[in-house]
N, C-alpha and C positions, 0 to 999 in steps of 0.2 A: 045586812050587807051582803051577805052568800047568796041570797034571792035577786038581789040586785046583779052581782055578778054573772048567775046565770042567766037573768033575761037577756042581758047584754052579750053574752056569748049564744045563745039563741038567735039572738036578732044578725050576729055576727056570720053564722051559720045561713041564713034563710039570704042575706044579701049576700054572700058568696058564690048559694047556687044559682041565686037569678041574675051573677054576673056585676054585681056594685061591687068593683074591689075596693074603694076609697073608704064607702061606712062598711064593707067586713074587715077590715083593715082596724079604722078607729074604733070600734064595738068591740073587738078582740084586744083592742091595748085599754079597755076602759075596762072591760071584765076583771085582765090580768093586775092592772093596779087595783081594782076593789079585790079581788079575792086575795092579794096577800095582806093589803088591810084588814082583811078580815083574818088569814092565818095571823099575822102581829096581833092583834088586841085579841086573840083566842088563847093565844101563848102568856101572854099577859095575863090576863086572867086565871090562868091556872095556875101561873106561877103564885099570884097573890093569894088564891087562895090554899096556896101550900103552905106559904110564909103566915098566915095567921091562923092555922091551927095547930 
């Protein structure tokens, strides 16, 4: 999901410079929700596995 986030903030970056504000715009809000998905189920994860050992 972090690989996903950053192609999308890549892709966000590269249509910015050549002037696409609408997909640098949408690319950067699709990174930003993958990448705290990805911080939540990381958190997650760690938590659980605090709780079972």
């Amino acid at each position: 999901m972090l690989y996903w986030a950053l192609i999308f903030f890549v892709v966000a970056i590269i249509a910015g410079v050549f002037g696409f504000g609408g997909i640098a715009s949408a690319s950067a809000g699709i990174a930003q929700v993958l990448f705290f998905i990805f911080l939540i189920l990381f958190v997650v994860t760690l938590v659980a596995r605090v709780v079972r050992k």
